[in-house]
One Martini backbone bead per residue (centre of mass of N, CA, C, O) as a GRO file, in nm:
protein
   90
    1UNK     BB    1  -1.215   0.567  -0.224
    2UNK     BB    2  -0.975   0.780  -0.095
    3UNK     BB    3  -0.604   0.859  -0.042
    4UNK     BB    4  -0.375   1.090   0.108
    5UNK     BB    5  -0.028   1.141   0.100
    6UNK     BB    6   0.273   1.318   0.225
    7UNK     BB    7   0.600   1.298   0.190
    8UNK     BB    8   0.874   1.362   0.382
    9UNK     BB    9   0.973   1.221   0.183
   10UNK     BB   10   1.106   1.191  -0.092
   11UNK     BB   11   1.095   1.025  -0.386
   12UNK     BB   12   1.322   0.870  -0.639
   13UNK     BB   13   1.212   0.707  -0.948
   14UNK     BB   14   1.306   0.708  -1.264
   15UNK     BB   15   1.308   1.031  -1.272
   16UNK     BB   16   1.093   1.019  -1.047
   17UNK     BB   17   0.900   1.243  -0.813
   18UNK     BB   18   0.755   1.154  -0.504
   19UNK     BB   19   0.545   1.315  -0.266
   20UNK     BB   20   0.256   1.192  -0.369
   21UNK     BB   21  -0.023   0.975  -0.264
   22UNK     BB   22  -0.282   0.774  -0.392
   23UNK     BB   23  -0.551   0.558  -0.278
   24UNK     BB   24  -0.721   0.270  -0.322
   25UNK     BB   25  -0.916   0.040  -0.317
   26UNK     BB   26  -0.899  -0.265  -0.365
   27UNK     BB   27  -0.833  -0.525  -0.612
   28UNK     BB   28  -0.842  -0.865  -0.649
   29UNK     BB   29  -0.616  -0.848  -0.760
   30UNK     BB   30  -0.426  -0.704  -0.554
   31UNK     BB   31  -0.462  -0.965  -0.362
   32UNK     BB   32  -0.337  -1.166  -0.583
   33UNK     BB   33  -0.049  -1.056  -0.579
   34UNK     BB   34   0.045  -1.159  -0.259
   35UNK     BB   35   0.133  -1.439  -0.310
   36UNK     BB   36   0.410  -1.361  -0.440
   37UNK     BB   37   0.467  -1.345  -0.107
   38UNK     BB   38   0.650  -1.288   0.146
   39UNK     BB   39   0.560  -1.197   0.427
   40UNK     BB   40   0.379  -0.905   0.570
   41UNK     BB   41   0.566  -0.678   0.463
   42UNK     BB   42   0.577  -0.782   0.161
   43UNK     BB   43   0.283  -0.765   0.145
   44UNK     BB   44   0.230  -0.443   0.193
   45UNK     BB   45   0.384  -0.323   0.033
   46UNK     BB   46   0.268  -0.411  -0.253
   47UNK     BB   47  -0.001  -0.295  -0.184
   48UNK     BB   48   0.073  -0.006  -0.164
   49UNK     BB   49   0.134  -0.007  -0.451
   50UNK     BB   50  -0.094  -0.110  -0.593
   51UNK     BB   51  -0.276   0.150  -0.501
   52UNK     BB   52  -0.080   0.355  -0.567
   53UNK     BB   53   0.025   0.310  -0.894
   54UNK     BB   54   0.328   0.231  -0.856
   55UNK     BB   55   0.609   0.140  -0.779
   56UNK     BB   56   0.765  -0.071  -0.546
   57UNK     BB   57   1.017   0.088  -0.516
   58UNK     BB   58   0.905   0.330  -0.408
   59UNK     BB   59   0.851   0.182  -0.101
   60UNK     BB   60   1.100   0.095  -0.027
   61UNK     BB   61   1.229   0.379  -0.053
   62UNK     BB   62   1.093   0.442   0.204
   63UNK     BB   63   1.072   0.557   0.454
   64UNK     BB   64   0.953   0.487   0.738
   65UNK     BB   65   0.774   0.657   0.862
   66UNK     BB   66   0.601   0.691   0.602
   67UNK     BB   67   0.529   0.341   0.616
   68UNK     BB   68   0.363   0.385   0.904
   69UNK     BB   69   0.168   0.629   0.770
   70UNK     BB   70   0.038   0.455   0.542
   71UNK     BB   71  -0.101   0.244   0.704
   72UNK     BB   72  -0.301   0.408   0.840
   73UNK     BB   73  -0.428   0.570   0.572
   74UNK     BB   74  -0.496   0.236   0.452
   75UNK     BB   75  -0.686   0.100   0.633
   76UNK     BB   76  -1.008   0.203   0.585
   77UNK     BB   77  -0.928   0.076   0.261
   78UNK     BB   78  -0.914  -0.248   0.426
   79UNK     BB   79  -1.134  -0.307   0.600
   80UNK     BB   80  -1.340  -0.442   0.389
   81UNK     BB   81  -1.119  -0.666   0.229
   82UNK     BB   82  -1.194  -0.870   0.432
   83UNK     BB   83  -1.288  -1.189   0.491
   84UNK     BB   84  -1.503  -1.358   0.662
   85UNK     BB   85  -1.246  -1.515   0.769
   86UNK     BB   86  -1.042  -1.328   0.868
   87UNK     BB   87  -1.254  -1.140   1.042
   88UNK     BB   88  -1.445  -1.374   1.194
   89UNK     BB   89  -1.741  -1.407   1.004
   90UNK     BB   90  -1.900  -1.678   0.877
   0.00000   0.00000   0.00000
């Protein structure tokens, strides 16, 4: 399952401009990054670059608004990726 945003803002970081971006399903991996990481914001930073396979640099220096609505474009690809604790159902 993929999801694509175009971003209203677009980032250039390393001489690379990022317009759109696409995001896949998290892996074991990529959750495995976030320990890495204090608070939840850049906990979610963090996973969605990790998902979208750019540099971190590149979520970070997103409009905000643009990481407002990524962050809904990226919920239904990680609505199952939480664990049966996470989720309340044990």
């Amino acid at each position: 399952m993929l999801a694509n945003y175009s971003l209203k803002t677009p980032v250039t970081h390393n001489g690379v401009t990022y317009k759109e971006l696409t995001f896949r399903r998290p892996k074991t991996g990529d959750m495995m990054v976030l320990d890495k990481f204090d608070g939840e914001m850049s906990k979610m930073v963090a996973l969605i670059a990790a998902i979208s396979d750019v540099p971190i640099q590149v979520i970070k220096e997103a409009d905000f608004a643009d990481f407002t609505a990524i962050s809904e474009v990226v919920a239904p690809l990680l609505g199952e990726s939480q664990s049966p604790a996470e989720s309340g159902q044990n």
